[in-house]
KOLVEXTI-70435 format. One record per residue: x, y, z of N, C-alpha, C in turn; residue in three letters. Coordinates in steps of 0.2 Angstrom, whole numbers, padded with zeros to 4 digits, always signed. Layout:
BEGIN
XYZXYZXYZALA...
//
This chain:
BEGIN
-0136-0157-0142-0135-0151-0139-0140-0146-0142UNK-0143-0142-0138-0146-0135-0138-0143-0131-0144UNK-0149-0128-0148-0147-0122-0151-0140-0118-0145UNK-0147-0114-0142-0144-0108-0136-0136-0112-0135UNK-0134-0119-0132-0129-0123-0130-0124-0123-0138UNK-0126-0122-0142-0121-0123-0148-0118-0116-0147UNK-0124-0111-0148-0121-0105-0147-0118-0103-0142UNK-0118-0104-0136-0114-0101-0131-0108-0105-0133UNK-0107-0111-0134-0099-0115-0136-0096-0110-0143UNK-0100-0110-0146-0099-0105-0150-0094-0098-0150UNK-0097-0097-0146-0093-0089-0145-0089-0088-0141UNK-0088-0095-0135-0083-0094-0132-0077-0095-0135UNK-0080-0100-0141-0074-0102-0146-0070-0097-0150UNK-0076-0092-0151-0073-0085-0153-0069-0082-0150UNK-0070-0081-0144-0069-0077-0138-0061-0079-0137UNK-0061-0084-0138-0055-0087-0136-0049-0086-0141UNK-0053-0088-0149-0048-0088-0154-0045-0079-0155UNK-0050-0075-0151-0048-0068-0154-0043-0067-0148UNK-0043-0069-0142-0038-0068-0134-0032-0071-0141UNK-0031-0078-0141-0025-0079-0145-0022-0079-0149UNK-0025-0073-0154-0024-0070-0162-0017-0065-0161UNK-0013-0066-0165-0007-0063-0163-0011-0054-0162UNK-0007-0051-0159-0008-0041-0158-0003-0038-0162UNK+0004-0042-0160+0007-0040-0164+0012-0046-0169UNK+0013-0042-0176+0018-0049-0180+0023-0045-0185UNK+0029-0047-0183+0034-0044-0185+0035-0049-0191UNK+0035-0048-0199+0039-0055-0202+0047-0050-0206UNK+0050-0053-0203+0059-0052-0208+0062-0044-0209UNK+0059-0044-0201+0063-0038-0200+0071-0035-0200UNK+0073-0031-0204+0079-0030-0204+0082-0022-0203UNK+0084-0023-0197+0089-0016-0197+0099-0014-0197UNK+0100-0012-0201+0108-0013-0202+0109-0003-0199UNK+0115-0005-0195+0119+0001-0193+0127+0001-0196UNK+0127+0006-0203+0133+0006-0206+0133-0001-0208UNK+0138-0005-0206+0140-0012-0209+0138-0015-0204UNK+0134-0014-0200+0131-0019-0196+0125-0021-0194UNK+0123-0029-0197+0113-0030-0197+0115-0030-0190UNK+0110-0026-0187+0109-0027-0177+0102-0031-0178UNK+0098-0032-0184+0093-0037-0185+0090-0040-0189UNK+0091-0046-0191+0093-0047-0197+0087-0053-0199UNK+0082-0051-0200+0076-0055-0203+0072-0059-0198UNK+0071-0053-0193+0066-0057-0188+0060-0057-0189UNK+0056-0064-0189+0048-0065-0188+0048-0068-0181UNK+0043-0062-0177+0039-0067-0171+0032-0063-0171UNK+0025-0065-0168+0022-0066-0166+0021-0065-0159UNK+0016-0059-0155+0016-0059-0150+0005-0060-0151UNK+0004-0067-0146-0004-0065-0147-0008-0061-0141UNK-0012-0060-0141-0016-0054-0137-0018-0057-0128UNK-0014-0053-0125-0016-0054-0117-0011-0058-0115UNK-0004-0060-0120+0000-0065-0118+0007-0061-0117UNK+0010-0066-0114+0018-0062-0112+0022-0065-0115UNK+0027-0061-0121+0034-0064-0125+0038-0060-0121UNK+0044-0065-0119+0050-0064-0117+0056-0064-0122UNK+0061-0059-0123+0065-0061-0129+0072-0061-0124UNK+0075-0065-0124+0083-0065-0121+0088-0068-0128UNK+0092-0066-0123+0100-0068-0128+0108-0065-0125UNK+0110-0066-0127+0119-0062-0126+0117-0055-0127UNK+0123-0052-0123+0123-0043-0125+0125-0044-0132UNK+0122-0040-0137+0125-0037-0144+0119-0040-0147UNK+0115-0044-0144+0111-0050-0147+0106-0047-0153UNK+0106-0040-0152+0100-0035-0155+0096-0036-0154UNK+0093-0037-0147+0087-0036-0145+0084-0030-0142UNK+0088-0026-0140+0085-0017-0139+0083-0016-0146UNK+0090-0018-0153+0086-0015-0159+0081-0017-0161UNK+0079-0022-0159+0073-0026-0163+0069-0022-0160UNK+0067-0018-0154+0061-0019-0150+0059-0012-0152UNK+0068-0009-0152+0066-0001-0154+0063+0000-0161UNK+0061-0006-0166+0060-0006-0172+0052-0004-0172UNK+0049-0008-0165+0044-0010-0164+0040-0004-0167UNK+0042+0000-0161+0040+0005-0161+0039+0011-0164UNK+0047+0009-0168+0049+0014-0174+0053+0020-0172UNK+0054+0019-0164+0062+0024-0164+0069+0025-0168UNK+0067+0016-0170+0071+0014-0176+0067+0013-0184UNK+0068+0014-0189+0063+0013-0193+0066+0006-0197UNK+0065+0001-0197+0068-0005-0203+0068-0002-0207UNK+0074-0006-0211+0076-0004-0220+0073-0011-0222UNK+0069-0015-0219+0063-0020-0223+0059-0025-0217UNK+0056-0027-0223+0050-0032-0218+0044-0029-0218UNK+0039-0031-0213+0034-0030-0213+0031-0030-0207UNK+0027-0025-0202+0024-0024-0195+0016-0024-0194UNK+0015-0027-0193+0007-0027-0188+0006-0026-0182UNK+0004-0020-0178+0001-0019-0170-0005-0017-0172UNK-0011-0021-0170-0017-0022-0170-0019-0022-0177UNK-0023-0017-0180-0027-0015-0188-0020-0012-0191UNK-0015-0010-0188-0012-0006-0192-0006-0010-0194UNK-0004-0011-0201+0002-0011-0203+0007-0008-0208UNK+0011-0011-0207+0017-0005-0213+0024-0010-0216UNK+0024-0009-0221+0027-0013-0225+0037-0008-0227UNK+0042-0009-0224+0046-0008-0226+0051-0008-0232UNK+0056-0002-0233+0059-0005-0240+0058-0001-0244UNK+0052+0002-0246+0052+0008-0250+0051+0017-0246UNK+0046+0018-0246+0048+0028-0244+0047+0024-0236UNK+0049+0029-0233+0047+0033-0225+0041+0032-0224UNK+0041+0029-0218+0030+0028-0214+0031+0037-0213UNK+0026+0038-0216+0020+0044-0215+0021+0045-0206UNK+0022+0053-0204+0021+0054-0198+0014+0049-0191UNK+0008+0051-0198+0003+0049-0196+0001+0041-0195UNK+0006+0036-0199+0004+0030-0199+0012+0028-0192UNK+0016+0031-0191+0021+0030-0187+0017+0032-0177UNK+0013+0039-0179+0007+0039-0173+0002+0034-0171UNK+0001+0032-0178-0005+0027-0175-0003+0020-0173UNK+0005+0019-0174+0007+0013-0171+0009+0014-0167UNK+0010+0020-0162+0014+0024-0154+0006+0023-0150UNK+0002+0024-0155-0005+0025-0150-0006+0019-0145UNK-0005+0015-0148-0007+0008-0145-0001+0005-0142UNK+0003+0009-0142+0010+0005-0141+0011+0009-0130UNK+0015+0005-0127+0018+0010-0120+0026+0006-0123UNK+0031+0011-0119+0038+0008-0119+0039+0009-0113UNK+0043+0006-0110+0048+0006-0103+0054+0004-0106UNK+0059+0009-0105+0066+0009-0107+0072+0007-0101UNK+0078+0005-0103+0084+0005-0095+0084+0012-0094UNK+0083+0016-0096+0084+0022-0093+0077+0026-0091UNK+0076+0030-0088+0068+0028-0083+0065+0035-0089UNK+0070+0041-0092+0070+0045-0096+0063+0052-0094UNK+0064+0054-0087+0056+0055-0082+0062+0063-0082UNK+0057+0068-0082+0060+0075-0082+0061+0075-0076UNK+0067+0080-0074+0068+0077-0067+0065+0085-0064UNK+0064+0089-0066+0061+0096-0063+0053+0096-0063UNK+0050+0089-0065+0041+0088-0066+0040+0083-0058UNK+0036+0084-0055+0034+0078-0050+0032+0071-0054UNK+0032+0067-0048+0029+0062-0053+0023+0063-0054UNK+0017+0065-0051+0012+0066-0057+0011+0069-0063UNK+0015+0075-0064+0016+0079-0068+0019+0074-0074UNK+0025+0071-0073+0027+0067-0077+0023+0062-0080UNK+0017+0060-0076+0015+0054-0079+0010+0057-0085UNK+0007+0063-0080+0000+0066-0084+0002+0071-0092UNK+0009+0073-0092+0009+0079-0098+0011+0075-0104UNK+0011+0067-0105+0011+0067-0112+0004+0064-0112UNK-0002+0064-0109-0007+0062-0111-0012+0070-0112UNK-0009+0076-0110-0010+0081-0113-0008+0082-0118UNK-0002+0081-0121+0001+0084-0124-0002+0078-0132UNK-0002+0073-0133-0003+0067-0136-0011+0065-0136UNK-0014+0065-0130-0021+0062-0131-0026+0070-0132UNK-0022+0074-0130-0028+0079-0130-0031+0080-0123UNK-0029+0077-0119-0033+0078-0111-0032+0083-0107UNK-0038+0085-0105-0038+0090-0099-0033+0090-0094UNK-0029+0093-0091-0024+0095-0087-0030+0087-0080UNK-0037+0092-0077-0039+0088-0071-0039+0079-0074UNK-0041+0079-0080-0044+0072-0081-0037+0068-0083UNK-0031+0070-0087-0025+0069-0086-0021+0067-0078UNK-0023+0071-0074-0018+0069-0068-0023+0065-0063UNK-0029+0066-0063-0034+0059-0062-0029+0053-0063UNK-0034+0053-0073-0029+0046-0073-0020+0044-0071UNK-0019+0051-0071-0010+0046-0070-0010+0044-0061UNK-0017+0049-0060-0016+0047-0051-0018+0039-0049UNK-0021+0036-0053-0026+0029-0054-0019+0027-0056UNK-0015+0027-0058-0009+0024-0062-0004+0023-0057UNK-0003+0027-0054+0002+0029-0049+0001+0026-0045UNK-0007+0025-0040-0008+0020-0036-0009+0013-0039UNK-0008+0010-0045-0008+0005-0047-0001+0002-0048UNK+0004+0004-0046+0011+0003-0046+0015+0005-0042UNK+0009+0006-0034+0010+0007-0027+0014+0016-0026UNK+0013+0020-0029+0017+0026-0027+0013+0031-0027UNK+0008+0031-0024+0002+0038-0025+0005+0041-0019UNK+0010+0039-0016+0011+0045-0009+0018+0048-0011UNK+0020+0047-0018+0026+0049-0022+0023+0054-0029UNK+0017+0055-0029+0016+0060-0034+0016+0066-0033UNK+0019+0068-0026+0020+0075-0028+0030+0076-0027UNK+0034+0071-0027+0039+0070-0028+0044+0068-0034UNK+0048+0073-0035+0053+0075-0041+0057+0067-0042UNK+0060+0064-0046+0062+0060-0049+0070+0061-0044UNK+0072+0065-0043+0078+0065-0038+0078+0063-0031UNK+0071+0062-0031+0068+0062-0022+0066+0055-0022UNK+0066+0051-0026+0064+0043-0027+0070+0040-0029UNK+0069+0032-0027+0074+0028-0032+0076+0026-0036UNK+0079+0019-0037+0080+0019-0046+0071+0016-0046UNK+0071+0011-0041+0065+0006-0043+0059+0010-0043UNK+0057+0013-0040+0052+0018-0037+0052+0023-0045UNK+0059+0027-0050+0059+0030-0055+0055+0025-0060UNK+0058+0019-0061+0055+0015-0066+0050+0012-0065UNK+0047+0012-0060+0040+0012-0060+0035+0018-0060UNK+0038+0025-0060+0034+0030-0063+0034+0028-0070UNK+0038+0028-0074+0040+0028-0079+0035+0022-0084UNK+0031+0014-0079+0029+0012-0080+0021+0013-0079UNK+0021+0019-0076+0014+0021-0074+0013+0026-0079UNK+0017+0030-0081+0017+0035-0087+0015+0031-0095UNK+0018+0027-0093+0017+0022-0101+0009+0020-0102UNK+0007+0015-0092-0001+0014-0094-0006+0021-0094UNK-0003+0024-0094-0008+0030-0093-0010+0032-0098UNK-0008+0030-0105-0009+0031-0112-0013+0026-0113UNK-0014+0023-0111-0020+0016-0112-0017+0013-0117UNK-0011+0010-0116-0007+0005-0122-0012-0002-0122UNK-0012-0005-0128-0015-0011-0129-0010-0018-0128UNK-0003-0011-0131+0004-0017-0130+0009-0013-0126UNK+0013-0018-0123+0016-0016-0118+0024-0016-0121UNK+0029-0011-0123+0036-0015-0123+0040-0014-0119UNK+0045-0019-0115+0049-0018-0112+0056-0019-0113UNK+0060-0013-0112+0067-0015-0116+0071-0014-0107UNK+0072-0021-0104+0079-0022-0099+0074-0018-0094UNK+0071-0018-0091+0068-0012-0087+0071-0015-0078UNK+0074-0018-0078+0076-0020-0071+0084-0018-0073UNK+0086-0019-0079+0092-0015-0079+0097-0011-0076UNK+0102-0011-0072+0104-0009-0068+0103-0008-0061UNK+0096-0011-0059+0095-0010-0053+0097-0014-0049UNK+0098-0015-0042+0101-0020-0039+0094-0025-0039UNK+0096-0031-0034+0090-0038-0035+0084-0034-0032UNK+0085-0032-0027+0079-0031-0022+0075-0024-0026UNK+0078-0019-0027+0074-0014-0033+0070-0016-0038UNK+0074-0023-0043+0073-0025-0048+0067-0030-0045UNK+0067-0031-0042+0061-0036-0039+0054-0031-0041UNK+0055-0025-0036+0050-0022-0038+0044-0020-0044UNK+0050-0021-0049+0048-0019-0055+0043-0025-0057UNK+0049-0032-0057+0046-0036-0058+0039-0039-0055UNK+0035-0038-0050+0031-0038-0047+0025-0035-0051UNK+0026-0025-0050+0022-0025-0057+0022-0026-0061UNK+0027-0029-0066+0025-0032-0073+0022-0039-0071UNK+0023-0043-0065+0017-0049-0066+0012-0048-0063UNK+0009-0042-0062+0001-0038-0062-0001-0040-0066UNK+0003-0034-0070-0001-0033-0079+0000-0039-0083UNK+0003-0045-0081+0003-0050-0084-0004-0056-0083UNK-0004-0053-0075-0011-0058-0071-0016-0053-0077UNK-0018-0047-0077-0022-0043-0081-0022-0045-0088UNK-0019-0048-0090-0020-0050-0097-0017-0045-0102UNK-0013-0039-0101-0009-0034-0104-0005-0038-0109UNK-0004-0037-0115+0001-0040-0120+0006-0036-0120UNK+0013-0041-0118+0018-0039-0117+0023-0041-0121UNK+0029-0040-0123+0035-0041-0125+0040-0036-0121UNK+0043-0042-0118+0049-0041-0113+0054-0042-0117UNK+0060-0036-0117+0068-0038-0117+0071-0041-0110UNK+0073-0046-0107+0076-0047-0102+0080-0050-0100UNK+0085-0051-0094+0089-0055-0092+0088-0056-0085UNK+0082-0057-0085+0078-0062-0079+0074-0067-0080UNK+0079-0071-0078+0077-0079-0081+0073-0081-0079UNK+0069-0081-0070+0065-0085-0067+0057-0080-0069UNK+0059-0074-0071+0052-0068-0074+0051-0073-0082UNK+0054-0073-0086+0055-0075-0093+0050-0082-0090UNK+0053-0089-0087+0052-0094-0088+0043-0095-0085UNK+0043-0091-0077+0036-0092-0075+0031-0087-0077UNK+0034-0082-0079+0028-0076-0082+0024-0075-0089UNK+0031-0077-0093+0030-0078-0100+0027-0085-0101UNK+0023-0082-0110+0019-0089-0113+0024-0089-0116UNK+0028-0087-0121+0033-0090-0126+0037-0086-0122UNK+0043-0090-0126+0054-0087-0125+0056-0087-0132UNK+0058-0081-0133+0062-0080-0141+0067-0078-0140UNK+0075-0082-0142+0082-0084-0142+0084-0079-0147UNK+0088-0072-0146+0088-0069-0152+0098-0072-0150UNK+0102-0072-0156+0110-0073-0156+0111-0068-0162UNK+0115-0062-0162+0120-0060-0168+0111-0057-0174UNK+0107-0055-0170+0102-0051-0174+0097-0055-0174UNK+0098-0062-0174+0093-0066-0177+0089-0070-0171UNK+0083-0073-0173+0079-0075-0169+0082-0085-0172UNK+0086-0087-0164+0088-0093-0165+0083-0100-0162UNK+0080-0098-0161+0074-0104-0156+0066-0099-0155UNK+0063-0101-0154+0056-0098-0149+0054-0104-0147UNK+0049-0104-0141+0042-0109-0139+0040-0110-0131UNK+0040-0115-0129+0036-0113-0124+0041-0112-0119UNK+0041-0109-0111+0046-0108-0109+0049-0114-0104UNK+0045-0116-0102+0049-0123-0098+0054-0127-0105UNK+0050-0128-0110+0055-0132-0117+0061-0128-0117UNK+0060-0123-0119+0066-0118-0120+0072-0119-0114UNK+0070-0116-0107+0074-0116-0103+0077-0124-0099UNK+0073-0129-0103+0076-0135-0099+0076-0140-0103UNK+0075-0137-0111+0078-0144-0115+0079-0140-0122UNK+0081-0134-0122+0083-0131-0130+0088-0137-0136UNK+0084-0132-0142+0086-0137-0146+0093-0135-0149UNK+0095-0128-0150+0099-0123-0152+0106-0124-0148UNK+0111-0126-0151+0117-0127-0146+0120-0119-0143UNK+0117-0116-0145+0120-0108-0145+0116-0107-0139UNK+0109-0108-0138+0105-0108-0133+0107-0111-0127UNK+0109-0118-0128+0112-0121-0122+0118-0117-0119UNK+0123-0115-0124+0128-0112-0121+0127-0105-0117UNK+0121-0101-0119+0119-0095-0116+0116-0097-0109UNK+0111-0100-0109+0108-0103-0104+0112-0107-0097UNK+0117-0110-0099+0123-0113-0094+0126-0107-0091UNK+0126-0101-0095+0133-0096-0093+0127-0093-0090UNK+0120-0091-0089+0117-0088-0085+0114-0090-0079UNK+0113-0096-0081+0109-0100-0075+0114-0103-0069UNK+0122-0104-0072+0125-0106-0070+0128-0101-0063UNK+0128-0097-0064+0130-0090-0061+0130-0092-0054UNK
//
C-alpha cells in the first residue's frame, strides 16, 4: 500500500472513530423526589450522529432521566458528559455558567409544545436566539425563517400558536430548538398526545434529522420510530436502565423478562 493510500485509510479510520465516539455519557445517574429514586443509577452512552431511543412503562423515569440531561433537574450523583464539557454530581450546585454551557449544545422538545401563545411563530422561534445567542433581531428571524422552512411551515410564520395545530405547534417548537444550532438533540414524548396522523408529522421530521446525522436521544412510545430509526433501544423499568443494544435484538428477542412483558402489552395493541 501507498504512503498517500495508508494515509487516506488512515483518516477515514479517524473520521469514523470520532462519528462513533460517544457526544454524550451519563454514568450512575441518580435523582430521588422525596422518597422516591425516579432514577436510580443510569449509565448510557449516546455516540455522535447517532439515534438512542429510550422506552419503558409510564412512571419508568424516563422524562426524569432526560430532564437531568439537561439539568432542569439537577442529579443528587453521578457524573455527565455533552461534548468537552462535564460535571460530576454529589457535592455543591453546577455553577450557572457550567449548567449554560451544557444548554448550549443541548435543543429540547417537550409533550408540551411550551411556544408563547401572543408571539407568531417566527417570533417564537427567533427570540431565544436573541435573547441567549446574542443575535440580531434580522439575523435571528433569518435563521428561525431557514428552520421553519425545514420543518415545512414557512407559510405559518407569521401565525400565532392558536392559529396552528397540535402537530404543526410541535413542530415550531422543534424549529425553535434547531435554531440554536444544538449539537444534541432531546426528545421527551414529542408525539405525545397527538392523534396518529399529527404524530406522524412530527415523526417524519425527526427521521430528517436522523437521515442528517443530528444526535438524538428520544423518550418515546413509538415503537416502529424506536426500532427503524434508532441505532440503540435503552429499556428504562422503576428508574433503571434494564436492557440496551441494537434495536431489532431488543424488540424481537429481549433478554430482560420485564422487557418481554412491556413489549407484548405494546406491540400487542
Amino acid at each position: 500500500m501507498s504512503v498517500p493510500s495508508m494515509s487516506r485509510a488512515r483518516l477515514q479510520s479517524e473520521n469514523q472513530a470520532a462519528m462513533n465516539a460517544p457526544y454524550l455519557t451519563a454514568e450512575s445517574l441518580t435523582k430521588t423526589f422525596g422518597e422516591h429514586r425516579a432514577v436510580d443509577e443510569v449509565s448510557l452512552s449516546v455516540p455522535q450522529g447517532e439515534v438512542t431511543s429510550i422506552i419503558g412503562p409510564s412512571g419508568a423515569g424516563k422524562s426524569s432521566f432526560i430532564r437531568c440531561l439537561n439539568l432542569l433537574e439537577v442529579p443528587d450523583s453521578g457524573r455527565l458528559r455533552i461534548g468537552d464539557d462535564a460535571l460530576q454530581f454529589g457535592g455543591a450546585e453546577p455553577r450557572r455558567s457550567e449548567i449554560q454551557a451544557v444548554r448550549r449544545h443541548t435543543g429540547m422538545v417537550f409533550q408540551a409544545f411550551n411556544l408563547f401563545p401572543h408571539l407568531t411563530a417566527l417570533k417564537n422561534v427567533a427570540l431565544a436566539q436573541m435573547r441567549v445567542l446574542g443575535r440580531s433581531r434580522k439575523e435571528a428571524e433569518d435563521r428561525a425563517m431557514a428552520q421553519l422552512e425545514r420543518v415545512g411551515l414557512a407559510d405559518k410564520a407569521g401565525s400565532y400558536p392558536g392559529q396552528c395545530s397540535g402537530g404543526q405547534q410541535q413542530r415550531i417548537a422543534i424549529a425553535r430548538a434547531l435554531a440554536m444550532d444544538p449539537d444534541l438533540m432531546l426528545f421527551d414524548e414529542p408525539t405525545s398526545g397527538l392523534d396518529p396522523e399529527i404524530g406522524a408529522e412530527i415523526l417524519t421530521v425527526m427521521r430528517e434529522l436522523a437521515a442528517d446525522k443530528m444526535t438524538m436521544l428520544v423518550v418515546t412510545h413509538e415503537m416502529e420510530f424506536a426500532r427503524h430509526v434508532s441505532n440503540q433501544i435503552v429499556v428504562m423499568v422503576d428508574g433503571a436502565v434494564i436492557e440496551q443494544g441494537e434495536p431489532d435484538k431488543i424488540m424481537s428477542d429481549p433478554e430482560h423478562q420485564r422487557t418481554k412483558q412491556f413489549l407484548s402489552a405494546v406491540l400487542g395493541r
